[in-house]
Structures are given as C-alpha cells and as structure tokens.
C-alpha positions in Angstrom: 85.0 81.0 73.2 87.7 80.0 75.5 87.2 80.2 79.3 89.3 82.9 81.6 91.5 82.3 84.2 89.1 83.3 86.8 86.2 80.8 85.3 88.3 77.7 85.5 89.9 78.3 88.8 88.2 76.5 91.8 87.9 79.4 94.9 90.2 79.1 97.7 89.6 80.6 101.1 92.8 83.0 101.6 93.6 83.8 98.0 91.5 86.6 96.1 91.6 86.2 92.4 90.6 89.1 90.0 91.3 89.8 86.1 90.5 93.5 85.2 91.4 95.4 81.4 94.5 92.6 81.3 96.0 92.4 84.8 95.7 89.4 86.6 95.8 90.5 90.6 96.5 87.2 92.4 96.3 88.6 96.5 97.1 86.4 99.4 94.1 87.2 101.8 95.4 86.3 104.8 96.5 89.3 106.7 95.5 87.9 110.4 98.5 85.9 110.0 100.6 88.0 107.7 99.4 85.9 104.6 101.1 82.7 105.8 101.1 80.3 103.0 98.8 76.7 103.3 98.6 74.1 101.0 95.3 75.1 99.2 96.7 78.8 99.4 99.8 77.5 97.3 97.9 75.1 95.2 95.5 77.9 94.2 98.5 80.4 93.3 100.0 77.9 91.3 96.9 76.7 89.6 96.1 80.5 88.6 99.5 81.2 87.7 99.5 78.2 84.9 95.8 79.0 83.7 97.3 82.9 82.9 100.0 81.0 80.8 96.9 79.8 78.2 94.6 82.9 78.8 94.6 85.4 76.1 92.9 88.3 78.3 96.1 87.9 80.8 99.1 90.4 80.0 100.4 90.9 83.3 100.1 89.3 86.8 100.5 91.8 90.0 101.2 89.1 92.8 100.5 90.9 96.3 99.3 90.2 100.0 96.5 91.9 102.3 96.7 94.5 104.5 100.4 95.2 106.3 102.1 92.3 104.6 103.1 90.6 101.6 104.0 87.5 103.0 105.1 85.5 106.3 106.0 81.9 104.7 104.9 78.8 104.8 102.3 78.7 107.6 103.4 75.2 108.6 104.2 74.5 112.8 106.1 72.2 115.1 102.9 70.8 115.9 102.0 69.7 112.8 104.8 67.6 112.1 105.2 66.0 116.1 101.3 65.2 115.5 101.3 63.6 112.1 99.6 66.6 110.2 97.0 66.2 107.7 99.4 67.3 105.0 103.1 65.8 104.8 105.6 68.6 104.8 106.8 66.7 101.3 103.5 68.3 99.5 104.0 71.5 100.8 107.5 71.9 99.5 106.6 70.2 96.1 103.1 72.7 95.3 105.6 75.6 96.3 108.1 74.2 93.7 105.0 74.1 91.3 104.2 77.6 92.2 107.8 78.7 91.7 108.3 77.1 88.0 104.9 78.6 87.3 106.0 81.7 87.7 109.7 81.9 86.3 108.0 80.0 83.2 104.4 82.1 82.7 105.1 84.2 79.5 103.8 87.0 80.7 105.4 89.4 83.2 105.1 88.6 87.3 104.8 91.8 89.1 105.3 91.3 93.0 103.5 94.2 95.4 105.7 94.0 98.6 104.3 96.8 100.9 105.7 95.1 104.4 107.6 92.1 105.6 108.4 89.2 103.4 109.6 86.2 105.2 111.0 82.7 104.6 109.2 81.6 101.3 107.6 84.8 101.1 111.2 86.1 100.4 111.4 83.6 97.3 107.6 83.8 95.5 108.6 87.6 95.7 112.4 86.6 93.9 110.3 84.3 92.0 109.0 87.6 89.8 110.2 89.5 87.1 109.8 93.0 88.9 109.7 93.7 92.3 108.1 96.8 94.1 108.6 97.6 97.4 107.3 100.1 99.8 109.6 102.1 102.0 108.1 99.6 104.6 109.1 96.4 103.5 111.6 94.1 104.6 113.0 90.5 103.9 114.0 88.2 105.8 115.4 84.3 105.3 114.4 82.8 108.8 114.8 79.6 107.7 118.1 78.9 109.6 116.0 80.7 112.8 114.3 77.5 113.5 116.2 75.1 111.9 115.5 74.7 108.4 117.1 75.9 105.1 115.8 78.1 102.8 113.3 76.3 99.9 111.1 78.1 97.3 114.4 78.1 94.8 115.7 80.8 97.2 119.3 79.3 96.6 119.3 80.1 93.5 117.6 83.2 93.4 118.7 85.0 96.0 122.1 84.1 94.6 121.3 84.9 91.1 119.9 88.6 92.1 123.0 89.3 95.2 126.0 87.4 94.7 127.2 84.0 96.9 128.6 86.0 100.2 125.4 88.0 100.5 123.2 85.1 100.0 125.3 83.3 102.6 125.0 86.1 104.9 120.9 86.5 104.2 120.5 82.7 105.1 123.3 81.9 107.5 122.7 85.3 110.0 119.2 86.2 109.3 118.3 89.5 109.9 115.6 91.9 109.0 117.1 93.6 104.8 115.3 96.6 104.9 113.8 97.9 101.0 116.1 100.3 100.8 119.0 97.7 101.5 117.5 95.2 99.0 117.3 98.1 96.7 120.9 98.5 97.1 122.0 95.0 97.0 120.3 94.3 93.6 117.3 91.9 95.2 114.6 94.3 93.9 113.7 96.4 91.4 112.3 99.7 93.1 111.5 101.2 96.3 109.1 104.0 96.6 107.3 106.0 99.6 104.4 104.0 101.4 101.6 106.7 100.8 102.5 106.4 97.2 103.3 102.8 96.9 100.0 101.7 94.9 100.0 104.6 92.7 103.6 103.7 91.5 102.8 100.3 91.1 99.7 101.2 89.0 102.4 103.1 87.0 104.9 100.2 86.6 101.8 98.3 85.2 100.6 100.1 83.3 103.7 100.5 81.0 104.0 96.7 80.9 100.2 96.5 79.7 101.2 98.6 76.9 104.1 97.0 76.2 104.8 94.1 73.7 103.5 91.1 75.1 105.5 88.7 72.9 108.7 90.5 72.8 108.4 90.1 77.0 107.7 86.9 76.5 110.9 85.9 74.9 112.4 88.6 77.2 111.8 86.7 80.3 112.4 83.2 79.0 116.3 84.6 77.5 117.3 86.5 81.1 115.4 83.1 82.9 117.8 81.2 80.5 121.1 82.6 80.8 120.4 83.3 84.8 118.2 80.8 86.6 119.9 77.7 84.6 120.5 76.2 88.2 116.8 76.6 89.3 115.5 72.7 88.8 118.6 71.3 90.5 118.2 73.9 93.5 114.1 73.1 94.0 115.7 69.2 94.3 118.3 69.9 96.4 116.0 72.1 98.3 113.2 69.4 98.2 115.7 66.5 99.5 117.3 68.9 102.2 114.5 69.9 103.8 112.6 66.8 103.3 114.7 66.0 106.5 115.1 69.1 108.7 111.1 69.3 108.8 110.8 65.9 110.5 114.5 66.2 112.4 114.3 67.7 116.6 115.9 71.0 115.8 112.9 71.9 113.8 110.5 71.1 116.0 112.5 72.8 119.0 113.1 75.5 116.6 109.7 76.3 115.8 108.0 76.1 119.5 111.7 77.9 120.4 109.8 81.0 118.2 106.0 80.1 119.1 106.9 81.0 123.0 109.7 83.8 122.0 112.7 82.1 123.2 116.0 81.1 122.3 116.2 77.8 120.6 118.5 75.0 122.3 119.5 73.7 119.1 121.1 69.7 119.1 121.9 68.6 115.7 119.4 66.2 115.4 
C-alpha cells in the first residue's frame, strides 16, 4: 500500500502539514514574523508539493499562512549576506524556483488562502496557484525594488501573465500596498470575500473542486499553464542570474538595514 504525503515528508519547524478527506493543507506556521520564508520552510513546501503530485489520496492542495498573514517573503537579511550566512542566497532562490515549478506543474489544483499581507515572494507562491482567495484584508505588495532587489519567485512572468506589462511595471517599479479589492479588479486573483466569512467561503471553493473531475483539472491546468506561463523557465533564470547579483551588491545590503531601522535607503548603484 503506497505511503501518503504526510508519511514520507520529513517535519519542518514553521510549516504544518495535514491531509484530511482529499485536501492537502500545506500552512506556513510562522506568524511571529508574518510567515517569512527560510530555507527548510521552502524546501519542505516544495517537497510536499511534489509528494501530492504521486499521492492518490491528494485532490486538492489549500496553501495558507498562520494567524494575520499569508506571507512576508523570503526571511533573508542584510546581515546574512555582509556575514557570510550559513546558506548562500543562490539556494534560496533555486528551492523557491523548485517550489514554484512544483506548483504550476502538480496535477491537482493549488488553492492559495490569502487572509492579510502578501509580500515580495509571498506575492509570487500566492500567483504561483490556480485559485486565489483573498480576505477583504489582504494586500500585495512587490517590495523587492524597496531595498534593492528585483522581484524572483517567477513573479515576472506571473504577475505579467495575470495583469498585463504596465501594471506589472508599476507593481515592481513603485511598490505600494494593491489592496484585495484592487487585485480583484486588476485580474491578479480570483475572489475577494468579507474577513468574518473568509474560511467559510474558502471551505466552499474546495469543496466544489473536491467534487470535481480530478483528471479533467488535470489536463485543465497543464492547457491554461501551457498557452500562458510558456515564459516561466526563462523568467526563474533570468530571475536566478539577476538577483544572484543584487543580494551580494551594497544597495541590498543598505537597502535592507535602510528597512530594519525604518529609514530611507541612500541607494548608490553598486
């Protein structure tokens, strides 16, 4: 009898994984620091993501974050790249690719639970998804530029694919706070609903997916991921290559203590 998901994944402090009647609930358990993503965090959503792609009790994934957020990016600071961190920025942005292929590839439908702010790479595993739900709460924000970086997690394509060039340019050039309603409006999401009723719609959106044709979505999702997202691949290069350099350049490490002590950054192009 073949093992499930949650049998063969190894635990991970900060991700909470559950499989209940054919849902897969993947939950970023982080919410001191707005379920900021680390490495083993990432690692562990991609691994669970590519075991549901071979489990026969998964239908549907519901992708979400504790308490007020879903999530705050990449938890990865000035000081660990001016100190030689443990983990070279490289490997983060490669197990985010992983994680983003994952989920644009898993046959079975990727619902993301957005009840507050999602933010930098938070804004792309969210994009990442076939449906996204938002509460009347929840914003997104590409903050990338904000401290001297570009925006990774496929976000290029994406956010382009959902929005249109000029928006995108205007999400990551000018970042600013795209309130639900907003994203809602733009095309980036799929729904919006009040926050005292948020998890009672989602449970709704769910559940017709679980009782929907499994293989019919399959071939759903890998058609509209076909004819939409053809640029993906080359964009989580580009991405890769491009910020490769900005995390070890001066303006990201001014940029990011620039936010840490809640001042403007002095930006110097290099």
């Amino acid at each position: 009898m073949p093992q499930s998901v949650i049998d063969t994944l190894n635990p991970v402090t900060g991700l909470d994984v559950a499989l209940s009647e054919g849902v897969l609930s993947v939950t970023i358990d982080r919410a001191d620091s707005l379920n900021s993503l680390t490495v083993p965090v990432i690692t562990g959503l991609a691994d669970a993501i590519e075991l549901a792609a071979t489990d026969p009790d998964v239908r549907v994934v519901r992708l979400g974050g504790a308490g007020r957020g879903f999530c705050s990016g990449a938890g990865i600071s000035a000081d660990d790249v001016s100190r030689g961190g443990a983990v070279p920025p490289d490997e983060i942005i490669l197990e985010i690719n992983r994680l983003m292929r994952a989920i644009t590839t898993l046959p079975h439908p990727v619902v993301a639970v957005v009840q507050g702010p999602a933010a930098g790479v938070g804004v792309s595993l969210a994009l990442a998804c076939d449906v996204v739900l938002a509460s009347e709460k929840a914003f997104f924000m590409l903050a990338f530029t904000q401290i001297g970086l570009m925006p990774d997690g496929g976000a290029s394509t994406l956010i382009a694919a959902a929005v249109g060039r000029i928006r995108a340019m205007r999400m990551a050039l000018l970042p600013e706070r795209l309130p639900a309603a907003d994203a809602l409006a733009y095309g980036l999401i799929s729904a919006v609903y009040p926050a005292d009723g948020f998890e009672a719609e989602v449970d709704k959106v769910i559940a017709r997916l679980l009782a929907g044709p499994a293989v019919a979505f399959g071939k759903t999702k890998l058609a509209i991921n076909a004819a939409t997202l053809t640029e993906l691949d080359p964009t989580l290069q580009r991405e890769y290559e491009g910020q490769s350099g900005l995390l070890r350049a001066h303006d990201f490490i001014e940029g990011a203590t620039a936010f840490q002590q809640r001042r403007t950054p002095r930006f110097t192009d290099r």
